[in-house]
C-alpha positions in Angstrom: 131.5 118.6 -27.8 128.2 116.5 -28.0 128.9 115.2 -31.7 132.2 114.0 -30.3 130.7 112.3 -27.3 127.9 110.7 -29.1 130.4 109.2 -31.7 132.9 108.1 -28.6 130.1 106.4 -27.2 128.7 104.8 -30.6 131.9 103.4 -30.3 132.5 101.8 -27.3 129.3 100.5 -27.7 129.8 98.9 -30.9 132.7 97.2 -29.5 130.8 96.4 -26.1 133.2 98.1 -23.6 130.5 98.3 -21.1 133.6 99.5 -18.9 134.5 102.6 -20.8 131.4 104.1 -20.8 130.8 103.8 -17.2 134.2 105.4 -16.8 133.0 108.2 -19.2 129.7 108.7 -16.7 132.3 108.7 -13.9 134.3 111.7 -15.8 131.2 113.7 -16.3 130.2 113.4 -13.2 133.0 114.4 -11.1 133.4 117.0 -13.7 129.8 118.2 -12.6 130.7 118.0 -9.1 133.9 120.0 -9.1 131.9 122.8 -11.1 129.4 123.0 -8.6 131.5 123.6 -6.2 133.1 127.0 -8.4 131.9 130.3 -7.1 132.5 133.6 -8.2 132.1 131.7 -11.5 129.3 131.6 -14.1 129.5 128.1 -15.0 126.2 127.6 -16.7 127.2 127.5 -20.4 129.7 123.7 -19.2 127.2 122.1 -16.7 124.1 122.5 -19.2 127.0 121.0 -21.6 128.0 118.0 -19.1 124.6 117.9 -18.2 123.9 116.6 -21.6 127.0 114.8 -22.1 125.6 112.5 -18.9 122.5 112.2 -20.7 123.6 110.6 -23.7 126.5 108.3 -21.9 123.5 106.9 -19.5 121.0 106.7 -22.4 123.7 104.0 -24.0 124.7 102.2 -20.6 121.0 101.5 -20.5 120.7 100.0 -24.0 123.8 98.0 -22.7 123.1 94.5 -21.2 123.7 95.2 -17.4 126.9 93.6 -15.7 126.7 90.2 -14.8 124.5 89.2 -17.7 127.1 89.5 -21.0 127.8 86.5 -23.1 131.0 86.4 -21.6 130.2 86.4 -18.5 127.0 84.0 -18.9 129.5 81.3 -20.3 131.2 81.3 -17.3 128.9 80.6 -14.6 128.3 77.2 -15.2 131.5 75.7 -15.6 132.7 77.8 -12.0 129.0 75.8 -10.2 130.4 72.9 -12.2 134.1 72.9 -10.2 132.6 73.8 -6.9 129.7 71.4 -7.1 127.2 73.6 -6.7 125.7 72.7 -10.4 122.4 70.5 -9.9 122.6 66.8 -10.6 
């Protein structure tokens, strides 16, 4: 499964949905959680798996601008102090 992850991620980054990703991290990581929790199970093999898989999907978020500071977003911020009057003078 770590090819296909890797090339999910290559694309969501390519097309800069910050917000998928973090949804992927969110998967993975209930996913880790509600193995954890298994017993009677050996569930080794699918947390060193999503172990990995949480690697490589936090590796990209951190390549990623952070929120708040996209172009998009950046393009905003003046024109919102601008209509509140909060822009300096």
């Amino acid at each position: 499964m770590e090819p296909a992850i890797k090339k999910i991620v290559e694309t969501y980054m390519r097309l800069g949905n910050r917000r998928a990703i973090e949804d992927l991290l969110m998967h993975r990581r209930r996913l880790s959680i509600d193995l954890s929790g298994r017993r009677g199970y050996d569930v080794s093999r699918p947390m060193a798996q999503i172990d990995e898989e949480i690697k490589i999907i936090s590796d990209a978020l951190q390549l990623l601008e952070p929120p708040g500071r996209t172009s998009a977003t950046a393009s905003l911020v003046t024109p919102a102090l601008t209509i509140v009057g909060l822009a300096a003078s």
